[in-house]
C-alpha positions, 0 to 999 in steps of 0.5 A: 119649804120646811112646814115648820120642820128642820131640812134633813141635812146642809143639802136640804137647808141650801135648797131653801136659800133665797137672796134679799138685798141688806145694806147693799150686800146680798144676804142668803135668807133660809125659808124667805118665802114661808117667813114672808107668808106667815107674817100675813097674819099680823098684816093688818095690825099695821106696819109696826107690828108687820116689821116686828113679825118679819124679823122675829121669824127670820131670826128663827131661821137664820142670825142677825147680827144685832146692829143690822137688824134694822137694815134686815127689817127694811129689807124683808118689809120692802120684799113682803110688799114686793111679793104683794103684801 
């Protein structure tokens, strides 16, 4: 985990790189636990707005290609609530 830091080198950033399902294809999301963690904040401001924190803060680690956004959202909310959110 970063705390908020950049990793050091690639070495560092691929140590910080988990799977989540998009679509069908197996996507390589960096900081996916700090992302998911940090979006508790908002939890209880409602779905929408917990959909809305998820995928800005994935996007500051990693590219989403616009037109798949909502794929990406519906996969991190479904892995937030597996991860017991």
């Amino acid at each position: 985990m970063t705390n908020g830091t950049r990793p050091c080198c690639a070495a560092a950033a691929a140590a910080q790189v988990q799977y989540l399902m998009v679509n069908g294809d197996r996507i390589g999301i960096t900081n996916l636990d700090e992302i998911l963690k940090k979006a508790e904040v908002v939890a209880a401001d409602g779905e929408g707005v917990l959909r809305r924190e998820l995928i800005r803060l994935v996007k500051i680690y990693n590219y989403v290609p616009s037109p798949a956004e909502k794929a990406y959202e519906d996969a991190l909310y479904s892995e937030y609530l597996k991860k017991g959110g």
